[in-house]
C-alpha positions as CSV (number, residue, x, y, z in Angstrom):
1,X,-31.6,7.7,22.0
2,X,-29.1,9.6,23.7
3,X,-25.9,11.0,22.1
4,X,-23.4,9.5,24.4
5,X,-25.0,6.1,23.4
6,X,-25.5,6.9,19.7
7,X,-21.8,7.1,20.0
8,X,-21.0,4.4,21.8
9,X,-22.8,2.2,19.5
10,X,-21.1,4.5,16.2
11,X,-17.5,3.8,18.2
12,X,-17.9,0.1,19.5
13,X,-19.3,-1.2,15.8
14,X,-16.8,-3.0,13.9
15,X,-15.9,-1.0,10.6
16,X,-14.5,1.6,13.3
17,X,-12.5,-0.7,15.1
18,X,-11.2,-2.5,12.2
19,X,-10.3,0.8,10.7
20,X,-8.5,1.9,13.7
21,X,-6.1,-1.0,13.8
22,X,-5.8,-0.5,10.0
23,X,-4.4,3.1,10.6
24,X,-2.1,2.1,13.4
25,X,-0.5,-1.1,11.6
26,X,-0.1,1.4,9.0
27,X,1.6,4.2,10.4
28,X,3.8,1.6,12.1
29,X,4.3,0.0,9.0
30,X,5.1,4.0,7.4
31,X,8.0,4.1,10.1
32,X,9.9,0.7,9.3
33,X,9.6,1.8,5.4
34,X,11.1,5.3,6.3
35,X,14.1,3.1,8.5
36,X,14.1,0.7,5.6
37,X,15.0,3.7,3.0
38,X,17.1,6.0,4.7
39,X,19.2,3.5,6.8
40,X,19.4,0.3,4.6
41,X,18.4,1.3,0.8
42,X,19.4,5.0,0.9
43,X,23.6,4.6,1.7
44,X,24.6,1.8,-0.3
45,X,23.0,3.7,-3.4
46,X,24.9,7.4,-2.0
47,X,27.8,5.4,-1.7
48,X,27.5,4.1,-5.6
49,X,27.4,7.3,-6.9
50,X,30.0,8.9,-5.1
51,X,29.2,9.0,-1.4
52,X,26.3,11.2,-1.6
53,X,24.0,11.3,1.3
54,X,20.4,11.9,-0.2
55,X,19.3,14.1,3.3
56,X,21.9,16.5,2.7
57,X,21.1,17.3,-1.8
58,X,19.7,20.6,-2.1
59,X,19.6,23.4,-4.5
60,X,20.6,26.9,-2.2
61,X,18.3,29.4,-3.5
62,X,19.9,32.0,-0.6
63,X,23.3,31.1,1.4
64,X,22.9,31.3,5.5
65,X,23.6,35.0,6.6
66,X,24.0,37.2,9.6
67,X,22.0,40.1,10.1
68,X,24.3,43.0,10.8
69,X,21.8,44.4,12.9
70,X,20.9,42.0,15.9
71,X,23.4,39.3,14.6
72,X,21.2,36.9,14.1
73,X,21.7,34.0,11.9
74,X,19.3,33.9,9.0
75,X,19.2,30.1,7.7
76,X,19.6,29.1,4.1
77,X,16.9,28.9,1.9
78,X,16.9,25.9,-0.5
79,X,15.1,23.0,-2.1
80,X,15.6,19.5,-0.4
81,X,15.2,17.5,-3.6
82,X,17.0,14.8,-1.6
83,X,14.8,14.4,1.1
84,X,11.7,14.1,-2.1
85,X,13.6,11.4,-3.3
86,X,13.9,9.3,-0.1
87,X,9.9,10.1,0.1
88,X,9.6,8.5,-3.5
89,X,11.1,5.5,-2.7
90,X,9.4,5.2,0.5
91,X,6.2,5.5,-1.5
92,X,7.1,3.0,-3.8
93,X,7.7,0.6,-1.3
94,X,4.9,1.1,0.5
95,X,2.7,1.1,-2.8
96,X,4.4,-2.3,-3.7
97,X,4.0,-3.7,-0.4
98,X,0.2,-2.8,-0.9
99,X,0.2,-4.1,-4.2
100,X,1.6,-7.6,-3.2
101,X,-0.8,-7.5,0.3
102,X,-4.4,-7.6,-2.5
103,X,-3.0,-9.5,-5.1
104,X,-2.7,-12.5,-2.6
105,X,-6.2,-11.5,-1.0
106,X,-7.3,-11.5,-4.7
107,X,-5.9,-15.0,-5.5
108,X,-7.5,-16.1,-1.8
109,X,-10.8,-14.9,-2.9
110,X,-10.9,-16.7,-6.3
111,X,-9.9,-19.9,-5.2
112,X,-12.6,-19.7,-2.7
113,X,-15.2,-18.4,-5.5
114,X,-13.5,-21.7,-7.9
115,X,-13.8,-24.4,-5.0
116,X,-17.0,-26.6,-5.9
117,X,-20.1,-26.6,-4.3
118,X,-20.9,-29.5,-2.2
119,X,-22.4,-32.0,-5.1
120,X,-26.2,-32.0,-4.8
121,X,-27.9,-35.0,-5.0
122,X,-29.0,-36.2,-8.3
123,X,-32.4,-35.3,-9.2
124,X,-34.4,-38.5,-9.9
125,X,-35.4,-39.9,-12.9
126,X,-39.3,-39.7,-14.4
127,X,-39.2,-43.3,-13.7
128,X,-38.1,-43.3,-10.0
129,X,-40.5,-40.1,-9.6
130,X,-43.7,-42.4,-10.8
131,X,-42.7,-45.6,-9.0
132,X,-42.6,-43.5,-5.5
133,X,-46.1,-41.5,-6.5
134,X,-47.1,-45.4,-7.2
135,X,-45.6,-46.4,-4.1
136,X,-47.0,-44.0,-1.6
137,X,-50.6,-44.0,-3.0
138,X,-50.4,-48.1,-2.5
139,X,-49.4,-47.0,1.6
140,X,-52.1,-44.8,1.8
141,X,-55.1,-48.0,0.5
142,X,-56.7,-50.2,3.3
């Protein structure tokens, strides 16, 4: 067996396929979490604690300076602690979301393990057992 069709099989089977939606839906879903904190979640809670965009928090290690010799500007060094927290909450989110997604495939799949077999018939009696045995060896006499 070739490569090209070792692959094709490896690429077409269904665990791949069903994993590359699974990565798309979720960086899609990644995207409308980020949107979700930083443009609905994110200002009302800046704007309860004093107008505070969360982007903008940061400790300056070293202020923005221009070197004297080629004056160029040499940007600020600092820690965007803001930016870690609107990653947080994003992360919660998302973990909740996930959270919520296999508790309800949990509850599916234990209501299906709960349903009740299809009843079986009843298994005959001793009595009903000998009368058929007596039954089918008086068929089988001239």
């Amino acid at each position: 067996m070739g490569i090209l069709s070792e692959f094709k099989e490896f690429a077409v089977r269904g665990n791949v396929i069903d994993l590359a939606v699974g990565v798309v839906i979720g960086a899609s879903f990644g995207k409308i979490v980020t949107a979700l904190v930083d443009q609905i979640i994110m200002p009302p809670i800046g704007l309860l604690i004093g107008n505070v965009d969360f982007t903008e928090l940061a400790i300056t290690l070293r202020a923005a300076t221009v070197d004297a010799a080629t004056g160029e500007e040499i940007p600020a060094v600092a820690i965007g602690y803001g930016v870690f927290i609107n990653t947080i909450i994003q992360f919660t989110i998302v973990a909740f979301a996930i959270f919520l997604a296999v508790k309800f495939i949990n509850r599916l799949k234990r209501k299906q393990a709960e349903a009740p077999e299809p009843a079986k018939p009843a298994e005959p009696s001793e009595e009903v057992k000998l009368l058929r045995e007596i039954r089918d060896s008086l068929r089988t006499q001239p």
